[in-house]
N, C-alpha and C positions, 0 to 999 in steps of 0.2 A: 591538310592531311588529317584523317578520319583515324580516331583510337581504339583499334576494338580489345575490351578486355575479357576475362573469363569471369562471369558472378557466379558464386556458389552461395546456394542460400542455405543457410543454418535451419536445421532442425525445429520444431519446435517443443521444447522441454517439459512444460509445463502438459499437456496430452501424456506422456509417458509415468507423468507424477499422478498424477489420477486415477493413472489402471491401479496404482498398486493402491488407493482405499478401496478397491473393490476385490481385486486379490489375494489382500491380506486376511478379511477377514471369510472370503470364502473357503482359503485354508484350515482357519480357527477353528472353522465349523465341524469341516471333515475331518481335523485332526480329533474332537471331540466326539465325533460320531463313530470313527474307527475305535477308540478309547471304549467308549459305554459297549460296543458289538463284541467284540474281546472279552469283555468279561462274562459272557454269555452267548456263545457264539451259537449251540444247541438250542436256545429259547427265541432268538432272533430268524433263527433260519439258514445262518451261512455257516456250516462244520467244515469249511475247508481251510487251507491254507492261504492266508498268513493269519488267519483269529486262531483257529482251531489245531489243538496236537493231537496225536493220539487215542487220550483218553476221551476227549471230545469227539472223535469222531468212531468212537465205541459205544459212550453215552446216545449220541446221535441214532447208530443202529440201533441198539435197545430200544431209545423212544419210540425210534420204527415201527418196531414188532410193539409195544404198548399200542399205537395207533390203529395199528392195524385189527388186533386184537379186539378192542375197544369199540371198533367201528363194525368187526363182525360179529359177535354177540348178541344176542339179543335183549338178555338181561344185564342190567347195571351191575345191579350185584354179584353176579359172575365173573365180569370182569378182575378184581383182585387175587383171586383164585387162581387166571387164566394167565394172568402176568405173571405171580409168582413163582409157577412154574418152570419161567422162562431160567437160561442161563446167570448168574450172577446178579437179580434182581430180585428183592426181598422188601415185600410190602408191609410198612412199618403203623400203620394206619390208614381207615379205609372210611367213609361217611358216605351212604344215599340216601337220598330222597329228594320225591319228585321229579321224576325225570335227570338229578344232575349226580356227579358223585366224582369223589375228591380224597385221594388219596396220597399218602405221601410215600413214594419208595427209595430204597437205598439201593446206588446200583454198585457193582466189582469192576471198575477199571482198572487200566497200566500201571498209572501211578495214582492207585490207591483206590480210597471208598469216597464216592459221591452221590450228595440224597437230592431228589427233585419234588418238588410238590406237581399232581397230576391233577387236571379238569377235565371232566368230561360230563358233555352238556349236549344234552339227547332235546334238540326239538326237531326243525323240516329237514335239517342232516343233525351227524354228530359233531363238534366240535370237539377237540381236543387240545388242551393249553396246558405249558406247563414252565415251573421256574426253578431255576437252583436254589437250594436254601441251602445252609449249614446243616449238618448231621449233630 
């Protein structure tokens, strides 16, 4: 008489422990990367939700019109003049020469007053860069 049984074969455990040296620290990563973006979400490029509230995405338009500005002119030095103008934007120092120029302005947001430092670097296009600083 022939015995036939059921085998169940067991998993293998040690494949599953593996994924997570690899998953763990690709979390670390992105949790650090979302961290540093957050604190600048207007300099990085992403104004939206979940970095950006509000007033970041007021700053954001403003730098808009700064960019924009900046990129039609055709003198550097008009530029600070030209943003000044603008809504809630108050240019607090202004340096050109050579082709580049560098200003720092203070903008009117939601909650409160926030100052950016601005670049703009005129060679085969414009460039326009800029970062939060403290007021």
């Amino acid at each position: 008489m022939q015995r036939w049984a059921l085998v169940v074969r067991r998993a293998d455990r040690g494949r599953g422990r593996r994924r997570w040296l690899f998953v763990l620290p690709a979390v670390a990563v992105l949790g650090v990367a979302l961290k540093v973006v957050s604190t600048d979400p207007v300099g990085y490029g992403v104004p939206f939700w979940p970095f950006a509230d509000a007033g970041d995405r007021v700053e954001s338009r403003v730098m808009g019109e700064v960019t924009t500005t900046a990129r039609a002119l055709r003198r550097l030095d008009a530029v600070p003049g030209a943003v000044a103008g603008e809504d809630g934007v108050e240019v607090l120092e202004a340096r050109v020469a050579a082709g580049r120029m560098w200003m720092r302005v203070r903008l009117r947001v939601p909650d409160g007053v926030r100052c950016r430092e601005v670049g703009v670097l005129r060679d085969v296009a414009t460039q326009v860069t800029s970062r939060r600083v403290e007021c």
